[in-house]
N, C-alpha and C positions, 0 to 999 in steps of 0.2 A: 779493076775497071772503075774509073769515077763517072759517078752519076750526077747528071747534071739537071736543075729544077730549071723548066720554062720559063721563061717571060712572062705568061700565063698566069701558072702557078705561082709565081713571085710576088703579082700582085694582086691575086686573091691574096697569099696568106698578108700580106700589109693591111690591105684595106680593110679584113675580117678582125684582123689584129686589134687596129684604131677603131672599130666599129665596139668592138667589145671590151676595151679598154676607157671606152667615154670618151676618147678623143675626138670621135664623132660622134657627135650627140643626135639623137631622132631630131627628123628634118633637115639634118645638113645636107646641102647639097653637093652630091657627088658629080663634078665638073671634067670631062674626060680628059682635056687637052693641059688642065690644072694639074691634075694627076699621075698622068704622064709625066709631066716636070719635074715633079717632086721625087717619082720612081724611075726616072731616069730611062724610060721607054718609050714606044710607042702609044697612041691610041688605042692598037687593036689588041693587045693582050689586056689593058686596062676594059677595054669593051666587054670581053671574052668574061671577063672575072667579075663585072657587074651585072651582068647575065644569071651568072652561077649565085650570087648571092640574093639575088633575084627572087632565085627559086629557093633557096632557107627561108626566104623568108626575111631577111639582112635589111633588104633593099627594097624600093620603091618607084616606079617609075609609071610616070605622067605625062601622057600627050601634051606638048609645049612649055612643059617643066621641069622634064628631066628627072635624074635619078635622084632620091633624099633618101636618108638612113630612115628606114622604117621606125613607127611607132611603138612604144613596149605594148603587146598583148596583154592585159590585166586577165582576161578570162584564159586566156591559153595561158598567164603562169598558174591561174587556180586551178584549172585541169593535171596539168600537167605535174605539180607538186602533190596532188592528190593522189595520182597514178604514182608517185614515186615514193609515198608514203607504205602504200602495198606491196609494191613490189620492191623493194628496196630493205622494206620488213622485213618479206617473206627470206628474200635472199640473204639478210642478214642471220637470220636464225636457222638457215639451212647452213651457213658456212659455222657459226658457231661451232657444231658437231666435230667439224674437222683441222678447224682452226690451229695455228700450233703455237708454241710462244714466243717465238720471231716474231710472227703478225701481229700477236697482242700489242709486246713488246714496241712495237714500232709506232701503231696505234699510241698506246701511253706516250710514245716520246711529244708524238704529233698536239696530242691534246694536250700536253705540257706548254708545247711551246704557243698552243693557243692562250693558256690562261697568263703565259707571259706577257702576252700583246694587249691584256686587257689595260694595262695600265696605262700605256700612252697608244692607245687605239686606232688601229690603222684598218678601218673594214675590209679592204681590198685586200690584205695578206691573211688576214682573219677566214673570208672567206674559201679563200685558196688552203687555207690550210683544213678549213673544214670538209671540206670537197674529200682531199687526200685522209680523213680519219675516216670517213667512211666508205672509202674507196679501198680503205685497209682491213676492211672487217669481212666488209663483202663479195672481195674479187674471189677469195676462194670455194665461194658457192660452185658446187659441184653441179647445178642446173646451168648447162651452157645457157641452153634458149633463155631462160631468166637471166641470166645476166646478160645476156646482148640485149633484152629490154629495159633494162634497168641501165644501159650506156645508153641506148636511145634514150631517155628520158632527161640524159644529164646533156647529154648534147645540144637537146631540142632546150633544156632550161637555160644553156651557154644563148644558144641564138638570142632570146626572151630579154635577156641584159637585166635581170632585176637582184638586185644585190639586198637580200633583206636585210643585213646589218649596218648597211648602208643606211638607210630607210630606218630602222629598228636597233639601235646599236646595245640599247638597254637589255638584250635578248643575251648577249654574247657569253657575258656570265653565267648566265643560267644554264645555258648552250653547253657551257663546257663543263658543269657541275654532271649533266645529266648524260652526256659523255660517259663520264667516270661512274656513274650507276652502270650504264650497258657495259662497259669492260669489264664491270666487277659479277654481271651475272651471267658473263659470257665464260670470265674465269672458274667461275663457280660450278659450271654446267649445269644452268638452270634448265628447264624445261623449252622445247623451242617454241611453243606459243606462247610461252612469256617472255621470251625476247623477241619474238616478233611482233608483239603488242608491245612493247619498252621502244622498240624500234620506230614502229610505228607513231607512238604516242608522239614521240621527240617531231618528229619530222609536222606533224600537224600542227603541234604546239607552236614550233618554227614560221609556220603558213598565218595562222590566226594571230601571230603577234602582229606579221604583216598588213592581215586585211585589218585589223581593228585600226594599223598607224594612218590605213589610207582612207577610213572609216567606210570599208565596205563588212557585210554579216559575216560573221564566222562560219567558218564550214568544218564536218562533220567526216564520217565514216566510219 
């Protein structure tokens, strides 16, 4: 049977796409009948889909202004990166336990190919690839409920748009040195709250390069 994706749906995943790719940059305006054209549809599925990104969060919409790509959150990414410093920890050094060396393995490939990228630096692939080494360490967390929190917190970070290497590119190196510490003490079978502190640490270190580039305080935990 082929399944066939709405109109609807079509152009939510466009415009989420370009929203979170920079193609739309905060405050662009989202024009209904413009958009339409572009995606080769109606208004009302285009309608339907700014609606929906509305409520992420995505989008922005103003009595006699119309819809603009929302603002990046500076406190909803420090929230948000803080919570995923913990739980992302904890779920790492829960999965270390049972980890096997496919996963590592794959991991290592991943961070390989990051410290590849360092030389002619590309943040966008950089990141992307970051997402995926630690999406490799920790999907095998044996705590469902933690890790469906730990996807909510990367999704809500997707919405957020804020690309620290973007922002912070001088981080990226370090990034991947410190990488290769957590594989080697997850090899090792270190103790799990010292990789969930190793875990942990990276991820905050990550945040505070951040807030110093934007010169907001450092934050803690």
């Amino acid at each position: 049977m082929t399944i066939t994706t709405s109109k609807s749906q079509r152009a939510y995943d466009a415009i989420r796409e370009r929203i979170l790719d920079g193609t739309y940059t905060p405050g662009y305006r989202l024009v209904l009948g413009t958009l339409a054209d572009e995606l080769d549809c109606s208004v009302v599925p285009v309608r339907e889909a700014i609606r929906r990104l509305e409520a992420e969060g995505l989008v922005h919409f103003e009595r006699n202004v119309g819809a603009t790509v929302a603002a990046v959150d500076s406190t909803l990414y420090l929230n948000t990166m803080q919570t995923l410093a913990v739980l992302e920890g904890t779920a790492t050094a829960l999965a270390a336990a049972v980890i096997d060396e496919r996963a590592l393995a794959k991991a290592r490939d991943i961070n390989q190919r990051m410290r590849e990228l360092l030389g002619a630096f590309d943040p966008k692939a950089f990141t992307r690839l970051n997402t995926e080494f630690h999406a490799a360490l920790y999907e095998c967390c044996p705590n469902t409920h933690l890790l469906d929190l730990v996807h909510r917190g990367w999704t809500r970070m997707n919405a957020i748009r804020v690309s620290t290497f973007t922002t912070v590119p001088g981080r990226a190196a370090a990034s991947v040195e410190e990488h290769e510490a957590l594989l080697n003490s997850i090899a090792a079978h270190r103790p799990a709250p010292e990789i969930e502190a190793q875990a942990r640490a990276h991820r905050m270190t990550t945040l505070n390069a951040y807030l110093n580039a934007v010169g907001a305080p450092p934050s803690a935990i």
